[in-house]
C-alpha positions as a printed Julia matrix, in Angstrom:
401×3 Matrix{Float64}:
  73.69   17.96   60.62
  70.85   19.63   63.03
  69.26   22.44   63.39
  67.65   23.32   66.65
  67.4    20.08   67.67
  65.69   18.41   64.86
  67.07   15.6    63.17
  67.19   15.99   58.85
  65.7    12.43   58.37
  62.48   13.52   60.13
  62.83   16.15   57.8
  63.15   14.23   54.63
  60.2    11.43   55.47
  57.95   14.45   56.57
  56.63   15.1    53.13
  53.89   18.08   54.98
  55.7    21.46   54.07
  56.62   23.25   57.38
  58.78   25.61   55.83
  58.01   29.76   56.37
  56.3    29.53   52.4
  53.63   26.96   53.08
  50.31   28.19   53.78
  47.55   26.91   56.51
  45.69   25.45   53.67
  48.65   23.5    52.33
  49.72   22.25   55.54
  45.71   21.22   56.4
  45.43   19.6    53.25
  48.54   17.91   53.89
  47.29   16.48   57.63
  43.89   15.29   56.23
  46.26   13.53   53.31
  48.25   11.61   55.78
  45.46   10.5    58.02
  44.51    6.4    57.82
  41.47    6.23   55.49
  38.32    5.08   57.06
  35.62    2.7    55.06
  32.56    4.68   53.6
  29.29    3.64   55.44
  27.65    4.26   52.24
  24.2     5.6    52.04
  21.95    6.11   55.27
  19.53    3.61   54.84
  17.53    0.26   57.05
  19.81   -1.61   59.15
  20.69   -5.03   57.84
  18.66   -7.72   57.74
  18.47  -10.35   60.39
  17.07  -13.66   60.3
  13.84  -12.7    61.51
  12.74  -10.05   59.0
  13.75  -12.16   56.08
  11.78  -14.86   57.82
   8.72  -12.22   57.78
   9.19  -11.16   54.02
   9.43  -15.18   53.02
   6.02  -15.48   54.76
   4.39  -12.17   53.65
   4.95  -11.82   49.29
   3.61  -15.85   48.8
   0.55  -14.88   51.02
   0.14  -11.92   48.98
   1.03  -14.04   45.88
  -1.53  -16.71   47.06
  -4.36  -13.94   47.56
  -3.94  -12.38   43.79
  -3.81  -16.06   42.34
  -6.95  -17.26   44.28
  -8.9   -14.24   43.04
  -7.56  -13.49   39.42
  -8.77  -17.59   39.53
 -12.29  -16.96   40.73
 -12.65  -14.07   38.53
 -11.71  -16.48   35.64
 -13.97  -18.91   36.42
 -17.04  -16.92   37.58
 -16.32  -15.12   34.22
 -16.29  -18.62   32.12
 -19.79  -19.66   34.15
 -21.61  -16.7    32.73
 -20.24  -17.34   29.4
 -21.28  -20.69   29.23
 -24.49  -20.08   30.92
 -25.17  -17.08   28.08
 -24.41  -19.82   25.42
 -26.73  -22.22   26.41
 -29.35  -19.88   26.88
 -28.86  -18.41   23.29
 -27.52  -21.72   21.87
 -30.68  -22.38   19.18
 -30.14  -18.39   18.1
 -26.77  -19.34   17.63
 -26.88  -22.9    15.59
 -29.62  -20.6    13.5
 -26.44  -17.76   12.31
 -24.44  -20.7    11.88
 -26.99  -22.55    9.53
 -27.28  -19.02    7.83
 -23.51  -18.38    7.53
 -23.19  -22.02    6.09
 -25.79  -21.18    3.41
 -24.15  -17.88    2.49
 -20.63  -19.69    2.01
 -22.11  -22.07   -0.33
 -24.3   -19.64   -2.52
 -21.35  -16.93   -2.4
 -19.62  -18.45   -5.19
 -22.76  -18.03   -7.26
 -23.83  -14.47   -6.02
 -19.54  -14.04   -7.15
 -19.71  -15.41  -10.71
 -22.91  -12.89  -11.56
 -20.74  -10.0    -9.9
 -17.76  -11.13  -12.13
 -20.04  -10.84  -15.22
 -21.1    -7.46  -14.36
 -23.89   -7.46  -12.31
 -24.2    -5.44   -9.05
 -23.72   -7.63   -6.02
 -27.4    -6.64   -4.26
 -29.11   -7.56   -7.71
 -26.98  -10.85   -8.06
 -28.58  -11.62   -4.54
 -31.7   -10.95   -5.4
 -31.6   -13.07   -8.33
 -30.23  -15.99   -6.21
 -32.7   -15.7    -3.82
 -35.33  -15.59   -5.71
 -34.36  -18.46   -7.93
 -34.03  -20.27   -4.7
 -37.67  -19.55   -3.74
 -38.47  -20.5    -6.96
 -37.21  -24.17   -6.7
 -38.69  -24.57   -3.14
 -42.26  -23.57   -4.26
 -42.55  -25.34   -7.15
 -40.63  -28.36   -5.28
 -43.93  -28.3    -2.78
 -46.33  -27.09   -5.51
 -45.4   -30.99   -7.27
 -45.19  -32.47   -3.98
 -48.54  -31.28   -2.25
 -51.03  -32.34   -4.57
 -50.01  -35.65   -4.69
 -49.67  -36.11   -1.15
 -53.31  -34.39   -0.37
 -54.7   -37.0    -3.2
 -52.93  -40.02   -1.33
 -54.23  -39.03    2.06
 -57.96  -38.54    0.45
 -57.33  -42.26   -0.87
 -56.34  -43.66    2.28
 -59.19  -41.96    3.89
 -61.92  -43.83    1.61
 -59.8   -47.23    1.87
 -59.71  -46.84    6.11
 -63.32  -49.02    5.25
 -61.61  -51.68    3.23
 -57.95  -51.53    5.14
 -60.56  -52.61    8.16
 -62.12  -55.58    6.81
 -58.97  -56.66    5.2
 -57.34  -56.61    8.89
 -60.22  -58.48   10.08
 -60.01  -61.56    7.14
 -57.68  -63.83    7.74
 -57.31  -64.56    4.21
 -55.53  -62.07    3.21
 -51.93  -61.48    4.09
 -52.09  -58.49    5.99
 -54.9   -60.19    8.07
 -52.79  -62.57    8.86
 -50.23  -60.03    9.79
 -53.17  -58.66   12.43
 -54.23  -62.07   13.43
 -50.21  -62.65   14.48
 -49.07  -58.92   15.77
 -52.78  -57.64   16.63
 -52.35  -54.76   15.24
 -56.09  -53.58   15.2
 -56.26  -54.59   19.23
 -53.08  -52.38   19.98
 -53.87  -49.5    17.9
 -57.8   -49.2    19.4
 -56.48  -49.76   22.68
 -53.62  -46.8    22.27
 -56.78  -44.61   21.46
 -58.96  -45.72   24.37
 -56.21  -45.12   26.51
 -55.44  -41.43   25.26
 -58.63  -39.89   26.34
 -60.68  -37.03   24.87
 -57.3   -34.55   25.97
 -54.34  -36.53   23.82
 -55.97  -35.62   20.57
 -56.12  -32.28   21.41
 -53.23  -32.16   23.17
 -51.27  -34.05   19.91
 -52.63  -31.82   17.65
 -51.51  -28.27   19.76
 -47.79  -30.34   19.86
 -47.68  -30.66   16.18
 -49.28  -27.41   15.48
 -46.5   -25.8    17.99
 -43.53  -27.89   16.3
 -44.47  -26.84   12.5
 -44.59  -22.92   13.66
 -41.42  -22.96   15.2
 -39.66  -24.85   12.35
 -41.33  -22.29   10.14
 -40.47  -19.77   12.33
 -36.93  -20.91   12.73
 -36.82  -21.65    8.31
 -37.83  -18.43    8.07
 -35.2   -16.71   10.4
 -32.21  -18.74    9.0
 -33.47  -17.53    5.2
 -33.62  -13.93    5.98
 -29.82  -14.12    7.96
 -28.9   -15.75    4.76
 -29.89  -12.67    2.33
 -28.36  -10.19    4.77
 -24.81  -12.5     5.46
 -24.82  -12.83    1.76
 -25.34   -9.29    0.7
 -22.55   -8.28    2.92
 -19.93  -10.7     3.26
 -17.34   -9.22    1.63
 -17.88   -6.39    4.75
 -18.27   -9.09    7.22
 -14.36  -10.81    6.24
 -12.77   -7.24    5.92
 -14.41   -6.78    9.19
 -13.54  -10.02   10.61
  -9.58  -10.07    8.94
  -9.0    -6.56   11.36
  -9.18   -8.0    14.06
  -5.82  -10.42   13.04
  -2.41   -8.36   13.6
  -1.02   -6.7    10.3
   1.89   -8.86   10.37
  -0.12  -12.12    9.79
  -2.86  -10.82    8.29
  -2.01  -11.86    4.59
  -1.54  -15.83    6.06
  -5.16  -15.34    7.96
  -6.57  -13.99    4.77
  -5.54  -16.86    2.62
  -6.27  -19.69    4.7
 -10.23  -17.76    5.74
 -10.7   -17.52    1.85
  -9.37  -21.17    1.06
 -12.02  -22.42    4.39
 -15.31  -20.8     3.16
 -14.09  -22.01   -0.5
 -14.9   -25.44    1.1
 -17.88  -24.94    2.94
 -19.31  -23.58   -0.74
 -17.91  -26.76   -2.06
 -19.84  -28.51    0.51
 -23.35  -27.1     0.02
 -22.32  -27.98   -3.89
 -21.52  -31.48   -2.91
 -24.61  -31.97   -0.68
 -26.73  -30.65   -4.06
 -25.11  -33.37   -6.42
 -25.78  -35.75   -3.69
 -29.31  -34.95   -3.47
 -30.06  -34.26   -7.07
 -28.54  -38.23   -7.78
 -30.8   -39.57   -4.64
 -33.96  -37.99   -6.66
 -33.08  -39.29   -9.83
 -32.1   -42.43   -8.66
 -35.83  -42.22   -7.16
 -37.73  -41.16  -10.06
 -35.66  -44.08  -12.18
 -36.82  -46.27   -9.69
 -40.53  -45.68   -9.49
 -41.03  -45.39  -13.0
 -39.1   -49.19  -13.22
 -41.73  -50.7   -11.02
 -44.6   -48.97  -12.34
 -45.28  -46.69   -8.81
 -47.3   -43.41   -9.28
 -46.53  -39.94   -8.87
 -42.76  -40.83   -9.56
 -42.09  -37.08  -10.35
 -43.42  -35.51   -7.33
 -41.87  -38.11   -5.07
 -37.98  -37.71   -6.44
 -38.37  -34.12   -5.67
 -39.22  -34.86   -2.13
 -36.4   -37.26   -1.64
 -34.15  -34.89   -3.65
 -35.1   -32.31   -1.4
 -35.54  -34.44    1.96
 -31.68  -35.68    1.25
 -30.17  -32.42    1.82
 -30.91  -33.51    5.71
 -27.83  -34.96    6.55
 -28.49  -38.46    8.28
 -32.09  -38.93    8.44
 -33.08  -37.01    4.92
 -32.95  -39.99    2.68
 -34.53  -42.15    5.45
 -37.85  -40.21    5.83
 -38.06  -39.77    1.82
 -37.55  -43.66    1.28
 -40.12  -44.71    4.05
 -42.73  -42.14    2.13
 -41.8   -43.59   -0.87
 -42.11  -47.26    0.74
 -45.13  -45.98    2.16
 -46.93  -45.02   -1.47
 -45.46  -48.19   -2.8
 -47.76  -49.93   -0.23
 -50.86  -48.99   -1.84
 -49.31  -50.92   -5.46
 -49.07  -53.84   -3.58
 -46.59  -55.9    -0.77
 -43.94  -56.5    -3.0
 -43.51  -53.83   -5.29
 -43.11  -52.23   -1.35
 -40.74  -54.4     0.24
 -38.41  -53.54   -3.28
 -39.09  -50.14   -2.44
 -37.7   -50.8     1.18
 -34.9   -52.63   -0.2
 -34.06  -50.42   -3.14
 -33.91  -47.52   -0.05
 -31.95  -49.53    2.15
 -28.78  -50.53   -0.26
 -29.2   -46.47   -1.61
 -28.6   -45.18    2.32
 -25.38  -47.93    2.19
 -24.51  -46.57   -0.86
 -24.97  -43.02   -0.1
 -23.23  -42.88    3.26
 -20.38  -45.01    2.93
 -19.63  -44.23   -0.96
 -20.98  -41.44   -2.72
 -21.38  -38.97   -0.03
 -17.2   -39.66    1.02
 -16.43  -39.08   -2.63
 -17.69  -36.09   -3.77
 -16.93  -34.62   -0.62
 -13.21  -36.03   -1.36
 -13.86  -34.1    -4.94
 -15.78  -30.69   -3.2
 -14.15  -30.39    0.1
 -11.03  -32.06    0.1
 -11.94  -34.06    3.34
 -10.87  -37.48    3.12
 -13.47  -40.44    2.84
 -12.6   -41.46    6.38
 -12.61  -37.65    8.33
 -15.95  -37.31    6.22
 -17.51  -40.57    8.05
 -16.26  -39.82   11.17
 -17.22  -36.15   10.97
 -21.05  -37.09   10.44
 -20.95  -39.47   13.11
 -19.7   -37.31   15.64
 -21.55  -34.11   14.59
 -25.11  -36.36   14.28
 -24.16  -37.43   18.0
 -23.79  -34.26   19.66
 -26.0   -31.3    17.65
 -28.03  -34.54   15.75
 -29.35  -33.51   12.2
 -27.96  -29.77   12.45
 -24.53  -31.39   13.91
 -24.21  -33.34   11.14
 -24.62  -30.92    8.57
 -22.21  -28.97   10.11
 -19.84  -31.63   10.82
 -18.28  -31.96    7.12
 -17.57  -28.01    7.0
 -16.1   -27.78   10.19
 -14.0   -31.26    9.69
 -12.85  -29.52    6.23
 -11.9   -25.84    8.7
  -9.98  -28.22   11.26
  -8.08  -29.89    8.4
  -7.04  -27.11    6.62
  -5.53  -25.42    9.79
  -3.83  -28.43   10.78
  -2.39  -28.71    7.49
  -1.35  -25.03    6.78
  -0.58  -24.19   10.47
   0.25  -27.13   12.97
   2.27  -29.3    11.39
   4.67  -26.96    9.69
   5.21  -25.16   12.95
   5.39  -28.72   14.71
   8.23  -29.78   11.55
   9.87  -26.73   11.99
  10.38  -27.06   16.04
């Protein structure tokens, strides 16, 4: 059926209500409803991309990349210039706090033990200090007289020591006669000139201030590093993160237990090279026996070259006895040195340090070869530091990879 024309399907797939109750609204609504949807063009923003601007942007962030690199690089290494040229130029000041930092580890456990029987830790430093001035004055108080009395002997004998060069006879003329040892010394002397006296004598007088000077610096750092250490490791342990400070604690406490093992070790060492000296002298009937095992007792705590320059003093005294009981003396001192480096010294630094025989050698020869006698009496305690942290750090983390 129709009605005015229109046909009822158009009238039931018309869903818009055209009927006399439908409202404008209702019949707009209904329009926009039907009408074909169209895609969103999203956000106003830059036109797409072509080929050439991402060709730009490729070329522009690594150039700007490049730039930041080059110059965070320079600052880096303009930055590690000046810190290496500051460290050379303080480099002495610095081996001096080490030498004093040493000697404070290895007296600490003393300064400790009088704290842990009551006495007040400035006091127990006092005491320590003085009883270590103490032994070095009367060490040089035995050793000085002798050697003033020796050099006043060989001054009256320079008469005799010439004629006996000059006579054939006897055996160190003969030693002249084959080496010309008179011809080479006066012609050393001739050759010096009035200014190489003078100028020898200003060298050596410069040299023994500046080791004073230098003795006396490393002593005084001592007494303050020791009066305040336990400051100087809270200090130092801040500076590790809370969460690993308890690990850093441990192992710091366990490394300067070994470097006062060392300076203990070093002691025994030294104390057997005197006695072994003093037994020795007294054997073959050499004088002053007393006053020269101090001085190789105390010449020994020099790593390398201490028990060298005490046995060719002692050699050298042993001269004036006569050839042989000298050329024992040389002997004695040569199979002691053996001894010393390659037995004892590995051994109770096995017992003090816990370093192994082997890390000890190689320690002292690599230490002697780049800071010489200060290298190599650091070379033990740092050896015994780099063990440690291998042990306790490295290799577990290294297991547990």
């Amino acid at each position: 059926m129709t009605t005015s024309g229109v046909d009822d399907s158009d009238l039931i797939d018309d869903p818009r209500p055209t009927g006399p109750d439908s409202t404008m609204a209702e019949q707009t609504a209904a329009a926009e409803a039907a009408r074909p949807a169209r895609p969103d063009p999203g956000p106003a923003g830059p036109a797409p991309a072509g080929p050439g601007r991402e060709a730009a942007g490729a070329r522009a962030w690594p150039a700007r990349r490049i730039f930041w690199a080059a110059f965070t690089a320079a600052i880096a290494v303009a930055l590690a210039y000046l810190t290496l040229r500051t460290l050379a130029d303080v480099a002495s000041e610095l081996v001096l706090i080490i030498l004093a930092l040493v000697f404070a580890f290895g007296l600490d456990p003393v300064v400790s033990w009088l704290v842990r029987h009551g006495m007040r830790r400035v006091l127990a430093v006092a005491v320590v200090t003085l009883g270590f001035l103490l032994i070095v004055i009367g060490t040089f108080a035995a050793i000085i007289p002798p050697i003033v009395t020796q050099v006043g002997q060989f001054i009256d004998a320079i008469p005799s020591i010439s004629h006996q060069l000059q006579d054939k006879s006897t055996w160190i003329g003969r030693l002249n006669d084959h080496y010309h040892l008179l011809d080479s010394v006066r012609s050393k002397l001739s050759a010096g000139g009035g200014g190489l006296p003078v100028g020898g004598i200003l060298g050596v007088g410069a040299a023994i201030f500046g080791t004073f000077a230098s003795v006396v610096t490393v002593v005084v750092l001592t007494v303050y590093f020791l009066a305040n250490l336990p400051m100087i490791r809270r200090a130092a342990y801040r500076f590790v993160p809370a969460s690993r400070r308890e690990r850093v604690v441990l192992l710091g406490d366990e490394i300067t237990a070994r470097i006062g093992g060392y300076v203990l070790g070093n002691v025994i060492t030294s104390v057997v090279a005197g006695v072994g000296t003093l037994v020795f002298l007294e054997v073959v009937r050499v004088p002053y026996a007393v006053a020269l095992g101090l001085l190789v007792a105390v010449l020994d705590l020099i790593p390398v070259v201490g028990s060298t320059i005490g046995g060719a003093l002692v050699t050298l005294v042993a001269l004036t006895v006569s050839l042989p009981v000298a050329l024992a003396s040389l002997v004695f001192y040569i199979l002691y040195r053996l001894l010393e480096d390659y037995l004892l010294m590995p051994r109770v630094m096995d017992r003090a340090v816990n370093v192994p025989p082997v890390l000890t050698i190689v320690a002292l020869l690599i230490g002697g070869s780049l800071l010489g006698i200060v290298g190599a009496f650091l070379a033990i305690p740092a050896a015994a530091a780099v063990e440690l942290i291998v042990t306790e750090v490295a290799w577990p983390k290294i297991e547990g990879a």
